[in-house]
C-alpha positions as CSV (number, residue, x, y, z in Angstrom):
1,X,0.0,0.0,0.0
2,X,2.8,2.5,0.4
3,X,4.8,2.1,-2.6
4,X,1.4,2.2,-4.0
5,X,0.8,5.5,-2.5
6,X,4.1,6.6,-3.4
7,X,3.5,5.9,-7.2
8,X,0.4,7.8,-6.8
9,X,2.3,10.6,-5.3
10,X,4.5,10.8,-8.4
11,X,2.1,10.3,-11.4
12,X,0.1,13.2,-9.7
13,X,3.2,15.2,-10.1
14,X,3.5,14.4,-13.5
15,X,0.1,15.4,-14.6
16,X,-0.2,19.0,-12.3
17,X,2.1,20.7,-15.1
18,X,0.4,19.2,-18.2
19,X,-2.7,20.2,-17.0
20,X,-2.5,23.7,-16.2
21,X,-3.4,25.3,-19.4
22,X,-6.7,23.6,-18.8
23,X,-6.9,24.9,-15.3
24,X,-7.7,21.0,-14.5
25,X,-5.0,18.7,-12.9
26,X,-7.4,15.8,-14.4
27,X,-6.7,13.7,-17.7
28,X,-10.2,13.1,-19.1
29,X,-8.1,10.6,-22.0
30,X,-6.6,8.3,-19.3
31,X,-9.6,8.4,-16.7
32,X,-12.6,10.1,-16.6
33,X,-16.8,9.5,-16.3
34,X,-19.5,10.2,-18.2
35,X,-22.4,10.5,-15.2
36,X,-22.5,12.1,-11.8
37,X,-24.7,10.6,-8.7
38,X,-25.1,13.6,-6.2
39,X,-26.3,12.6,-2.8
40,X,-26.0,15.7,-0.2
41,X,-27.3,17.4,3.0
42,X,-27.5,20.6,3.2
43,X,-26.7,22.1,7.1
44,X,-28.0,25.6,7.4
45,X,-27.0,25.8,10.7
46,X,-23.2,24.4,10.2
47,X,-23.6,26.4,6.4
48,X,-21.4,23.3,5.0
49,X,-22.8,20.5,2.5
50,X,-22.0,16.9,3.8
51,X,-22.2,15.1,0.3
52,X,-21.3,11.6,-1.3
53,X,-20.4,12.0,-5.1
54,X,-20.2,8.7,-7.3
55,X,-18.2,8.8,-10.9
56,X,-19.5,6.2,-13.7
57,X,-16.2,5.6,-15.1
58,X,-14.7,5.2,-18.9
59,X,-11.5,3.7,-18.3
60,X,-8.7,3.0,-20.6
61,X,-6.6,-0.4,-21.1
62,X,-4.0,2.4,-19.1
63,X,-6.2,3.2,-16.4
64,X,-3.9,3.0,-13.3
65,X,-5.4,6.3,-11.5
66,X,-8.4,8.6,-11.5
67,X,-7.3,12.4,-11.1
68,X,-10.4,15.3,-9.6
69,X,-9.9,18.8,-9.0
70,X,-10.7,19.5,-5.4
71,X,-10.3,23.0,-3.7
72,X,-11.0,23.5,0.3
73,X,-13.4,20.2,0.6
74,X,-12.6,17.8,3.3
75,X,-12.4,14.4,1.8
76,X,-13.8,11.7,4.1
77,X,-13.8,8.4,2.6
78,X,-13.2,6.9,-1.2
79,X,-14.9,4.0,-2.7
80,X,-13.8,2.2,-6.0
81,X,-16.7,-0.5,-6.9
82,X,-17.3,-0.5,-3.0
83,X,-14.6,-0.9,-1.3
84,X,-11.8,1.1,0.5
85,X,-9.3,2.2,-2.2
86,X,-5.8,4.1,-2.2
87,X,-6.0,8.0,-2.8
88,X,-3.9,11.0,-2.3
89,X,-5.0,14.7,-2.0
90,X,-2.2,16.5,-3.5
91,X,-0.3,19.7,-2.2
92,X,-2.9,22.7,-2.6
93,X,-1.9,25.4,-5.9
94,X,-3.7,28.4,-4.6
95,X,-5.8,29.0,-8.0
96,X,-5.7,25.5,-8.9
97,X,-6.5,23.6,-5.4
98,X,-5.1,20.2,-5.5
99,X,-5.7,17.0,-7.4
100,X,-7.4,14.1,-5.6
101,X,-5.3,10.9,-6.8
102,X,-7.0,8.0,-7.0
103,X,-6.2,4.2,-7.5
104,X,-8.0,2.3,-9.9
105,X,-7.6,-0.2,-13.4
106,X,-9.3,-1.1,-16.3
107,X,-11.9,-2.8,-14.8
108,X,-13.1,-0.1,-12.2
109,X,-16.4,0.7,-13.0
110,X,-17.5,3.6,-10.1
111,X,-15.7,5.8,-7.7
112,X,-17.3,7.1,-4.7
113,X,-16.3,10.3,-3.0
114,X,-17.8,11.4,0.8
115,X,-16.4,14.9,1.9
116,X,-17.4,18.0,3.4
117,X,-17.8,21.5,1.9
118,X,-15.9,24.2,4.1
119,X,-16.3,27.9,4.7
120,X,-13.5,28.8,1.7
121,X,-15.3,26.3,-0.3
122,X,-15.7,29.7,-2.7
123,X,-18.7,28.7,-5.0
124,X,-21.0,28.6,-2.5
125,X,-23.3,31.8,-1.1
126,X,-24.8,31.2,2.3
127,X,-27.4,34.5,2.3
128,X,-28.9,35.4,6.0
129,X,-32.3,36.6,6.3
130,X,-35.5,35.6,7.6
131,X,-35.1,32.4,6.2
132,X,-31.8,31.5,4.7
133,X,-31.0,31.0,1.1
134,X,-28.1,28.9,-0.2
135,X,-26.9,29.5,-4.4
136,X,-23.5,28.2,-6.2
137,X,-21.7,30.1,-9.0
138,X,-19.4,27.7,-10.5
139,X,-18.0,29.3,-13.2
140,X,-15.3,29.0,-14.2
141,X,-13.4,27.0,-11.8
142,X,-15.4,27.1,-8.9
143,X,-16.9,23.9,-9.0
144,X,-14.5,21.9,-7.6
145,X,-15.1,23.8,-4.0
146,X,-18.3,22.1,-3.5
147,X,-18.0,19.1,-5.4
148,X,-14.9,16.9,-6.9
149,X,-14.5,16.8,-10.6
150,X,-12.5,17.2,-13.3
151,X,-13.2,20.8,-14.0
152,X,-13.0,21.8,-16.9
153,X,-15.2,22.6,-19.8
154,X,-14.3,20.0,-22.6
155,X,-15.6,17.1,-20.2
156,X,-19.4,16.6,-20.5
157,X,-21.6,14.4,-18.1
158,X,-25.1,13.6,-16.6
159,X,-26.1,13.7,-13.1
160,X,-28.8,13.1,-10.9
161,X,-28.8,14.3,-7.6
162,X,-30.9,13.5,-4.2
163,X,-30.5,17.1,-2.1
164,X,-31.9,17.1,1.3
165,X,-32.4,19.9,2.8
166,X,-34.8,22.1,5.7
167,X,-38.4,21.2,5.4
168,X,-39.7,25.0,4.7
169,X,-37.0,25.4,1.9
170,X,-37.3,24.4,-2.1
171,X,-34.4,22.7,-3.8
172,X,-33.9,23.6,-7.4
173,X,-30.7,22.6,-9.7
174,X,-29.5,23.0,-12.9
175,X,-31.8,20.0,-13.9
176,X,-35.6,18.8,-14.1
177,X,-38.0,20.8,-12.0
178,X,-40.1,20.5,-10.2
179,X,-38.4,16.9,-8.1
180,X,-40.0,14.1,-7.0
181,X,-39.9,15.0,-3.3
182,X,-39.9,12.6,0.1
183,X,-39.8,13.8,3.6
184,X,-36.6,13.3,5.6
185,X,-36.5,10.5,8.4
186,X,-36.5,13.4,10.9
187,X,-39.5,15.0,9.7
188,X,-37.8,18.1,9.6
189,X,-35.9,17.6,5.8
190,X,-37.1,17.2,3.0
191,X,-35.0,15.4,0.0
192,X,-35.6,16.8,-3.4
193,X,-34.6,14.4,-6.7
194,X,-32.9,15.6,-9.6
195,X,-32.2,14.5,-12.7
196,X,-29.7,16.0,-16.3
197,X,-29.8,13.7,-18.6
198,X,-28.3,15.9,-21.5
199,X,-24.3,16.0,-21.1
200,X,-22.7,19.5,-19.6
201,X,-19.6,20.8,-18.4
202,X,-18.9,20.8,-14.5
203,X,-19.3,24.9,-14.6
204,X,-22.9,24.3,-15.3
205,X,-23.6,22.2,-12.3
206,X,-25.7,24.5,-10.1
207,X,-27.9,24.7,-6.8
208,X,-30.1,26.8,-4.9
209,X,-32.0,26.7,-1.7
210,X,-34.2,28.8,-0.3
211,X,-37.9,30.3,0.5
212,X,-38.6,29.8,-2.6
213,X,-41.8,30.0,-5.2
214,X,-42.9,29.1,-8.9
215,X,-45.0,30.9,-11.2
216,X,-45.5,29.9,-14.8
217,X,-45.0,32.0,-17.8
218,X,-46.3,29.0,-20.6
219,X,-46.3,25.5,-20.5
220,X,-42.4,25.6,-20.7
221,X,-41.3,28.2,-19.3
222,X,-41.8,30.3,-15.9
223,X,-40.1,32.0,-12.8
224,X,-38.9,31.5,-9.6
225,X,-38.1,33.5,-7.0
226,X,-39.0,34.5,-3.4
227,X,-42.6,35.1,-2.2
228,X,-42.2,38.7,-2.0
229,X,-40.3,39.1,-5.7
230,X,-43.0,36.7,-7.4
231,X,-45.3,38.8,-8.8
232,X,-43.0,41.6,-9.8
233,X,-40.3,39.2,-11.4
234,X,-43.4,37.2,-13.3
235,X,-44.5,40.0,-14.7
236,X,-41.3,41.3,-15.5
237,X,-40.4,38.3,-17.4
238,X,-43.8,37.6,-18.9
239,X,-41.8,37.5,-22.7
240,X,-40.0,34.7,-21.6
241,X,-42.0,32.2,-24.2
242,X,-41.8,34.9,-26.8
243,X,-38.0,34.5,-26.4
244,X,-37.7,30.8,-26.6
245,X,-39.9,30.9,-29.8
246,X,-37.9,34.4,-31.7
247,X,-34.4,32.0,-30.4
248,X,-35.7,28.7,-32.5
249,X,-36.9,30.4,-35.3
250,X,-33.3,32.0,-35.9
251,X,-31.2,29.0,-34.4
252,X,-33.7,25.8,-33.8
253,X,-35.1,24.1,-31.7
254,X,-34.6,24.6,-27.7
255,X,-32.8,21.2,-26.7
256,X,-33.1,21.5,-22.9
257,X,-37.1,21.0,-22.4
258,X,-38.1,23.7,-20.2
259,X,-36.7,27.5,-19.6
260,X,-37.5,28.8,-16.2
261,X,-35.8,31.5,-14.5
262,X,-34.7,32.0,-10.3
263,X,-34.4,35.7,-9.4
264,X,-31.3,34.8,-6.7
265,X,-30.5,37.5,-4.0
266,X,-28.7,40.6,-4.7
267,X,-25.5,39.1,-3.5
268,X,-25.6,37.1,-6.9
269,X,-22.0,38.4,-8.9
270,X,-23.4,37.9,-12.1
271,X,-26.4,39.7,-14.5
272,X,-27.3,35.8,-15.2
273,X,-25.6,32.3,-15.6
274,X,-27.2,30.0,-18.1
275,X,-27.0,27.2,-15.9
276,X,-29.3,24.4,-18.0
277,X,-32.6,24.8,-17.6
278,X,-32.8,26.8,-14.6
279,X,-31.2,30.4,-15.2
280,X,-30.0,31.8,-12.4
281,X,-30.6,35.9,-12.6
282,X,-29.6,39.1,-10.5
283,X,-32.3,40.8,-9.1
284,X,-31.3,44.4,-10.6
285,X,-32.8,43.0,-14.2
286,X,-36.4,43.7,-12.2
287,X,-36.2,47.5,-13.6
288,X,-40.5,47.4,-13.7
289,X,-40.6,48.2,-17.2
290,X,-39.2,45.2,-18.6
291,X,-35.6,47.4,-19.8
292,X,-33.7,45.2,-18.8
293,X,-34.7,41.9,-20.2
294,X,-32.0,41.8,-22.9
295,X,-30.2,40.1,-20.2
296,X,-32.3,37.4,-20.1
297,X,-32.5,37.3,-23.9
298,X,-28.5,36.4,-23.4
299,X,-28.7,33.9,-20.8
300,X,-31.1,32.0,-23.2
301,X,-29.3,32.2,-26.0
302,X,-26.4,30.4,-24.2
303,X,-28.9,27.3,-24.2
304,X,-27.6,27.2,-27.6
305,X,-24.3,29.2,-27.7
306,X,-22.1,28.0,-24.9
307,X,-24.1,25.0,-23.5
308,X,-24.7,23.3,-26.5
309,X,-21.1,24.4,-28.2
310,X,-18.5,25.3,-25.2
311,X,-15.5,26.9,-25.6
312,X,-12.8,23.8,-25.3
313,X,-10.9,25.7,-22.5
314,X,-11.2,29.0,-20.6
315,X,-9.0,30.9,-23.7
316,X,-11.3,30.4,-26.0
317,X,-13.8,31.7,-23.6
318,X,-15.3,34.6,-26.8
319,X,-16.9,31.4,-28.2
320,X,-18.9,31.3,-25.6
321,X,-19.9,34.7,-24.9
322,X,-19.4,36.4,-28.5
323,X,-22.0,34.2,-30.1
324,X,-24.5,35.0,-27.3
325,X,-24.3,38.6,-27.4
326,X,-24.7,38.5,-31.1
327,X,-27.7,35.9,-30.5
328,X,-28.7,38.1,-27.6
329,X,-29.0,41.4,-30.0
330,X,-31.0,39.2,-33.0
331,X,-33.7,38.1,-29.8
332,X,-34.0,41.7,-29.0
333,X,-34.0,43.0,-32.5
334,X,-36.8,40.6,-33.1
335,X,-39.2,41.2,-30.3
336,X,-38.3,44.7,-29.7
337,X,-37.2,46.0,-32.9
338,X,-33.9,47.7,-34.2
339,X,-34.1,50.6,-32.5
340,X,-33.5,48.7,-29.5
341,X,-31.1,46.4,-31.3
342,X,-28.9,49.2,-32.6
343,X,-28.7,51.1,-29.2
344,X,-27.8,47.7,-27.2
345,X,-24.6,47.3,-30.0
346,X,-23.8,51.2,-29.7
347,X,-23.5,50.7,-25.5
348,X,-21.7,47.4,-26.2
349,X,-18.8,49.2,-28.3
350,X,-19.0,52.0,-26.0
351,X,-18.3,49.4,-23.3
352,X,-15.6,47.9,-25.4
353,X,-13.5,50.5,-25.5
354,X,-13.3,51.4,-22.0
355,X,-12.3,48.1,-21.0
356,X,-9.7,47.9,-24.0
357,X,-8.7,51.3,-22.5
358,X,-7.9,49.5,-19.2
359,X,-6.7,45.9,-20.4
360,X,-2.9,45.4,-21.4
361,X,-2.7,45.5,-24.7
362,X,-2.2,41.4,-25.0
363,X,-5.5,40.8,-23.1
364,X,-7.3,42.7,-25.6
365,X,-6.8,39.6,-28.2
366,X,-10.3,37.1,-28.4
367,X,-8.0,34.1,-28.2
368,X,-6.8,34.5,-24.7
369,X,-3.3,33.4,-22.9
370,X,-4.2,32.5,-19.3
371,X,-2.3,29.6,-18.4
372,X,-1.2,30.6,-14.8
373,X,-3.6,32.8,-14.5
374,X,-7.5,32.9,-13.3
375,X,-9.4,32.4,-16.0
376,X,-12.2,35.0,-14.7
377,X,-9.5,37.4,-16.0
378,X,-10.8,37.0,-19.6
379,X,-14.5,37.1,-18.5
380,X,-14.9,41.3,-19.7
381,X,-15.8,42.8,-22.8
382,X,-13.4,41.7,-25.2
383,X,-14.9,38.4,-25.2
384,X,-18.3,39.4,-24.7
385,X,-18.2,42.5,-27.1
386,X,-15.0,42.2,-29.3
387,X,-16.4,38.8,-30.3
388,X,-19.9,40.4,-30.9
389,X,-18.3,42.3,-33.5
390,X,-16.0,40.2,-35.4
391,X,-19.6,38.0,-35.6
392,X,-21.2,41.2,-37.2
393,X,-18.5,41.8,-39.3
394,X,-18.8,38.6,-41.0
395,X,-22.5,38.9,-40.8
396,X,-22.8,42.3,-42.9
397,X,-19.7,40.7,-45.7
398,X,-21.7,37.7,-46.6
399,X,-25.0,39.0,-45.9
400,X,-27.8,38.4,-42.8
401,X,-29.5,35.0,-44.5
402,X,-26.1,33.3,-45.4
403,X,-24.6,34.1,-42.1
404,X,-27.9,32.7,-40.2
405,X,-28.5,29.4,-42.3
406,X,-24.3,29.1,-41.2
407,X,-24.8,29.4,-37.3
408,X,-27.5,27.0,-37.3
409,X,-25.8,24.5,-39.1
410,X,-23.0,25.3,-36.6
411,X,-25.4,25.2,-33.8
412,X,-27.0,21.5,-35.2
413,X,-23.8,20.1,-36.7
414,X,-21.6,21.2,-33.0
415,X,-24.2,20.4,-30.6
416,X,-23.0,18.4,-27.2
417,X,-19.3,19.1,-28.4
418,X,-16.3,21.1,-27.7
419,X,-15.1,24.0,-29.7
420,X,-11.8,25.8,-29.6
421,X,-11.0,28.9,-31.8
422,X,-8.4,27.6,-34.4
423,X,-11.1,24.5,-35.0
424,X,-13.9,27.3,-35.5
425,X,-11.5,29.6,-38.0
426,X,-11.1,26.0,-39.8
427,X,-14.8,25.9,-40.3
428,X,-14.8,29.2,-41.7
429,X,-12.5,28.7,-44.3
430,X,-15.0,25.4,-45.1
431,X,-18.6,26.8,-44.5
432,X,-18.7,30.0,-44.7
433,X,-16.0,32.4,-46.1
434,X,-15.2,32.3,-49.8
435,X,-11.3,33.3,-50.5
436,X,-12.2,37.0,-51.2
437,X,-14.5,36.9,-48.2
438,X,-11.8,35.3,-45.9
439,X,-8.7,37.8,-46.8
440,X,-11.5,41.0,-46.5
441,X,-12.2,39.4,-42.9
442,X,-8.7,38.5,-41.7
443,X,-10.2,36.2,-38.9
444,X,-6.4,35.9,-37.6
445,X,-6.7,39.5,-37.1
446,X,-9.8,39.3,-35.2
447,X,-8.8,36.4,-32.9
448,X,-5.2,36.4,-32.4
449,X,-4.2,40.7,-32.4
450,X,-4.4,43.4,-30.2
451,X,-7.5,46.1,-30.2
452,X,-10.3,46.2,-32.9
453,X,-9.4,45.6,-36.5
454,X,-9.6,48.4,-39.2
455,X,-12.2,46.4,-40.9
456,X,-14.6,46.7,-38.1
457,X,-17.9,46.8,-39.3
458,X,-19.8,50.4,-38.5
459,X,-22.1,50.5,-35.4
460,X,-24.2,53.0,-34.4
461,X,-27.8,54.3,-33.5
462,X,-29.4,57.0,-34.2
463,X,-31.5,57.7,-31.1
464,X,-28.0,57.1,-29.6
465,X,-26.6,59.8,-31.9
466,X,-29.7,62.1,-31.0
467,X,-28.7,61.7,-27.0
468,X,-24.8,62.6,-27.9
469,X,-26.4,65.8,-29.5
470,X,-28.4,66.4,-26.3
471,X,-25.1,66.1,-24.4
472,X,-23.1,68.4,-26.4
473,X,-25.5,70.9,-25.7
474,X,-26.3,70.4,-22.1
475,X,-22.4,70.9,-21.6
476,X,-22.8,74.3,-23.4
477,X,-25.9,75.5,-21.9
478,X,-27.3,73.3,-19.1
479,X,-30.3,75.6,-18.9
480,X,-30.9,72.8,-22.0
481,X,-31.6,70.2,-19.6
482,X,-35.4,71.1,-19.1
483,X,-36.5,70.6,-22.6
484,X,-34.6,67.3,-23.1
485,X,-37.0,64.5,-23.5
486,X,-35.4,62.3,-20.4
487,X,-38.7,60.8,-19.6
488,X,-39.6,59.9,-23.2
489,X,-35.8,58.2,-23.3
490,X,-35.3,54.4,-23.2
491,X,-32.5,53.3,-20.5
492,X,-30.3,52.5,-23.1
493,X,-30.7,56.7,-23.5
494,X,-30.4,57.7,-20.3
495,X,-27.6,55.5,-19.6
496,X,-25.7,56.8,-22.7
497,X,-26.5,60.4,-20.9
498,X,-25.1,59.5,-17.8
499,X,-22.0,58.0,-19.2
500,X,-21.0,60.4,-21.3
501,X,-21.9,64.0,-20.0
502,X,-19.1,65.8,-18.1
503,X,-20.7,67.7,-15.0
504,X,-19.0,70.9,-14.1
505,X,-20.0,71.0,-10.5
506,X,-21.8,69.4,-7.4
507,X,-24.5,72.1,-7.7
508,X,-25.2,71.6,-11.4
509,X,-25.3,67.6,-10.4
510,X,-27.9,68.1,-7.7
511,X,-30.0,70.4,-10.2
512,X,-29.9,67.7,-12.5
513,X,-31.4,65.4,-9.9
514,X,-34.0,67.6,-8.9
515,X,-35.4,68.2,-11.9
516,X,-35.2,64.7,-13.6
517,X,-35.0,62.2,-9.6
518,X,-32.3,60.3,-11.7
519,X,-30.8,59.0,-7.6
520,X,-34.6,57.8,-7.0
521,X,-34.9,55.6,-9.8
522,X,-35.3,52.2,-9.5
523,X,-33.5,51.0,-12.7
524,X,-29.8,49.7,-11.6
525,X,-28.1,50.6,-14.9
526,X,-29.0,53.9,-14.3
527,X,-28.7,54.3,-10.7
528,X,-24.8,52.9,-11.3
529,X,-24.3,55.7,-13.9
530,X,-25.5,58.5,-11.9
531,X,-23.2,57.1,-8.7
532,X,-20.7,57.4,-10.7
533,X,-21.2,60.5,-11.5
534,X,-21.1,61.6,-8.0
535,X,-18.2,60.0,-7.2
536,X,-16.3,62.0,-10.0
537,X,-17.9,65.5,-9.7
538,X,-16.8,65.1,-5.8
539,X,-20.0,65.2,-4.5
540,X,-20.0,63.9,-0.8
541,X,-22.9,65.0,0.1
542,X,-25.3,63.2,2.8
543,X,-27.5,62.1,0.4
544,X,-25.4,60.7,-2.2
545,X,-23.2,59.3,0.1
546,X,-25.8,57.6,1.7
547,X,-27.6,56.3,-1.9
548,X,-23.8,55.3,-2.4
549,X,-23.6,53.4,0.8
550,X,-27.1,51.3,-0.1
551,X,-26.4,50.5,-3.4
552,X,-22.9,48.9,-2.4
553,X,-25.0,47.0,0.8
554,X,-27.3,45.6,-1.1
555,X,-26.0,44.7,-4.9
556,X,-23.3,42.4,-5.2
557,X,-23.2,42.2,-8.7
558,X,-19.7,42.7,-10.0
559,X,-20.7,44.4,-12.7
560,X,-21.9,47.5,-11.1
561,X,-19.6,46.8,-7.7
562,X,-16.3,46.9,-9.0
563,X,-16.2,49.9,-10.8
564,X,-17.9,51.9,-7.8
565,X,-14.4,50.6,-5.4
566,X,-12.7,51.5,-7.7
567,X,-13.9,55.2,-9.1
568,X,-13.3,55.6,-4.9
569,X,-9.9,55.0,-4.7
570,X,-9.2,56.8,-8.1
571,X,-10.8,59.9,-7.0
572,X,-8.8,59.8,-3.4
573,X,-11.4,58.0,-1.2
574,X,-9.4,54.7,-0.9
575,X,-9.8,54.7,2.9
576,X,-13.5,55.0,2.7
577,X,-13.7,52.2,0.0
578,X,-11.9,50.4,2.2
579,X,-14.1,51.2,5.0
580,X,-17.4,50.0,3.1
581,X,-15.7,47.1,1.8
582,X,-15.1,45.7,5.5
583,X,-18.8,46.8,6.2
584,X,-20.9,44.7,2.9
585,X,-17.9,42.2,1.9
586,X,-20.6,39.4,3.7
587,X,-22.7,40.2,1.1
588,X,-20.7,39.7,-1.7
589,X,-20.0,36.4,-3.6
590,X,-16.5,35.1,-3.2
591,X,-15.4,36.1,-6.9
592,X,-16.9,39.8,-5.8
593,X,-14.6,40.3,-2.5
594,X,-11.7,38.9,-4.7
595,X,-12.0,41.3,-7.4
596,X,-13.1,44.3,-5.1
597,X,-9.8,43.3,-2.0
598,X,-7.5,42.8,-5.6
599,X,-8.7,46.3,-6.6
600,X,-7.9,48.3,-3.5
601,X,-4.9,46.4,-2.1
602,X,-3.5,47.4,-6.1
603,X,-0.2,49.5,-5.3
């Protein structure tokens, strides 16, 4: 058993630097499964999971060991077929965590993993309140903190899952709801079944626990979210089947059989996260106008852009995100027209260049170089945006019908499988781009230099060009600002306002508010704009420190969080940003505090 353990030792070694450009110590072509059994208790009172995970192997003639990614979990006992076997938890990488080694041979047929999620197990969100709510957020390599796996986004698998958990709670995962549902032996649980039988990467693996409600939209479709959000998130997201049925007629059919929607907490980082079936969503989308749909819009589209075709590894992450945002802007474009359409790609290029402005120039590139590094360093607007356009480039060259009969061949031909970007530049060259169409392009350009390309396709809006008018002139004369039409503006307007105009003091700031209630508002896009705002014209007044203060306490979306730390410590309140980081950082996911603490420790 020692030299046994020994040899484990050393083949674990081996592997932890051949691995690292897939952020995975595990070797998927040596050992790996193709189907997860989840069996966990959730402890409210403890906030850890106590969970049993078994692997349906696919073994090799080679198979000597079975290598999982495992960061912060306490491993209590492994099985192989049943009994005892030999295993190793390697030493810990501190992006990476460490590889769990284990023993098998060609004939294994299941591996069974009992362990204990911890309080740095980072993907998990333990959410006080009256009653307490429980969410993951696996991506990108947070899934190996609550449950052992090789993580990495070229494996795919099914699971089912048996999740008990307190009796007045729902369960929900990224699976088939509603569960077949049994009560616990204490009469105080409840254990909610689960089952994914279409194949996805371990980023999609998701859970939530909470008070928690359902509400249909159609017969495939609906929301959930807490009994006091209900109602306004339902009727919020009431064009949730007009979505699904604008995405198939561009793309085809919807493969995962029902889209429903679960408003999270504020704490929730993210907009959305297209976990399968189940999107999980911020709460800020829930403007009361529907404005800020487009956002669910893109977390559908990844049901066919992302979770049907994933990016092979984390650097070619833009196939993920720049298909959806193109998908994302044809959804809109189609329900809401192309006004909307237009002024959604204007903002994204706006976007674009700010974070270009901020990046090093080699991070600007779509086909990323992250090895060593997090790979949430490449989830901004390059791949989101820069990949939007190099889409719409190609799209306006060969012409709308052409490009759309190609992405849903791509979409149908790809689906279930892995994609990586010199594999998709291959099939560009085959299905798409003649010669003349291919050297006009340049796709190397595109994926593989810095910045935007000369033969970036032209963007722009003309309400959007209308509202940079109304800016010009408001600088000039801002006795202008009470004929502009702010309350016949769409957000997308108003933002473009806010995020352009130039205040030339605090007073002209708080005229602006009293005339047009801009801090009052209960869209977040906005409200972020206009804190911003204050932040930069100096203003430190009571009442916009204090809107300040409860936007920071109570939205942990990175999105809007990050910047706000950070336009604090650029504009000489570092202490302060400091001060309200200690005060909410509770409240904030794990990949918020990280980004936030990396943003004001920054020499």
């Amino acid at each position: 058993m020692k030299k046994l353990i020994i040899f484990l030792f050393i083949a674990m070694c081996v592997h932890v630097h051949a691995q690292v450009n897939n952020h995975s110590f595990g070797v998927p072509s040596e050992t790996t499964y193709n189907h997860i059994t989840w069996n966990a208790k959730v402890d409210f009172s403890k906030q850890i999971i106590v969970a049993d995970a078994t692997y349906q192997l696919k073994v090799t003639a080679q198979s000597k060991q079975l290598i999982l990614d495992c960061k912060n979990l306490v491993i209590e006992q492994v099985l192989v077929d049943g009994e005892p076997a030999a295993w190793q938890l390697g030493k810990a990488d501190p992006l990476l965590g460490s590889p769990l080694t284990i023993a098998v041979t060609p004939k294994s047929k299941s591996v069974k993993v009992s362990y204990v999620t911890t309080n740095q197990s980072d993907a998990l969100l333990w959410v006080e309140g009256k009653k307490p709510f429980l969410f993951t957020q696996s991506q990108a390599i947070l899934a190996r903190t609550w449950i052992p796996c090789q993580d990495q986004p070229s494996l795919r698998f099914t699971y089912d899952a048996n999740v008990e958990v307190p009796a007045d709670l729902l369960a929900l995962m990224s699976a088939r709801n509603p569960q077949k549902i049994q009560e616990g032996k204490s009469g105080k649980t409840k254990i909610y079944h689960f089952e994914q039988p279409k194949p996805i990467p371990s980023y999609l693996m998701a859970l939530a626990v909470g008070d928690i409600v359902f509400k249909p939209i159609s017969e495939r479709a609906g929301v959930y979210a807490t009994p006091d959000m209900i109602d306004v998130a339902s009727k919020e997201l009431v064009d949730l089947e007009k979505m699904i049925v604008a995405a198939e007629k561009l793309y085809g059919p919807y493969q995962w059989e029902r889209y429903d929607v679960l408003i999270l907490p504020a704490a929730f980082p993210f907009g959305g996260m297209e976990n399968p079936m189940l999107t999980f969503a911020t709460p800020t989308i829930l403007a009361g106008d529907k404005s800020l749909v487009s956002l669910i819009a893109h977390e559908l589209a990844h049901s066919w852009s992302g979770n049907l075709v994933t990016n092979e590894t984390w650097n070619d992450f833009w196939l993920n995100e720049g298909f959806t945002v193109y998908f994302e802007f044809r959804i809109m474009e189609e329900l809401y027209g192309h006004e909307v359409s237009d002024m959604l790609a204007t903002l994204a290029v706006q976007d674009l260049y700010a974070t270009i402005h901020e990046l090093q120039p080699e991070d600007t590139r779509l086909k990323l170089k992250l090895e060593d590094r997090d790979p949430d360093d490449g989830m901004n607007d390059i791949a989101y945006n820069k990949g939007y356009w190099f889409l719409r480039t190609m799209e306006e060259r060969v012409g709308r019908e052409k490009f759309d009969r190609f992405l849903k061949n791509y979409f149908s031909k790809y689906s279930f499988k892995v994609m990586n970007t010199e594999r998709f530049l291959e099939i560009l060259k085959s299905d798409l781009l003649d010669p003349g169409s291919y050297r006009y392009i340049q796709p190397e350009v595109w994926v593989y230099d810095e910045g935007i390309p000369r033969n970036a396709c032209f963007i722009g809006s003309d309400r959007i060009q209308k509202v940079d008018e109304w800016v010009e002139a408001y600088e000039l004369d801002a006795t202008m600002m009470k004929t502009m039409p702010w309350k016949e503006w769409m957000y997308q307007e108003q933002y473009r306002f806010l995020s352009k105009v130039k205040f030339k003091s605090v007073d002209q700031l708080h005229e602006f508010d009293a005339v047009w209630h801009v801090s009052q508002t209960g869209n977040k896009e906005i409200l972020f704009a206009w804190i911003v705002q204050t932040i930069e014209t100096g203003d430190r007044s009571k009442a916009s420190v204090e809107v300040l203060k409860q936007f920071l306490g109570s939205v942990g979306r990175r999105k809007f969080i990050s910047p706000l730390y950070k336009s604090l410590k650029t504009h000489g309140r570092q202490e302060e940003a400091v001060q309200y980081m200690k005060m909410y950082e509770k409240v904030y996911h794990a990949v918020t505090r990280q980004t936030v603490w990396g943003i004001l420790n920054e020499k």
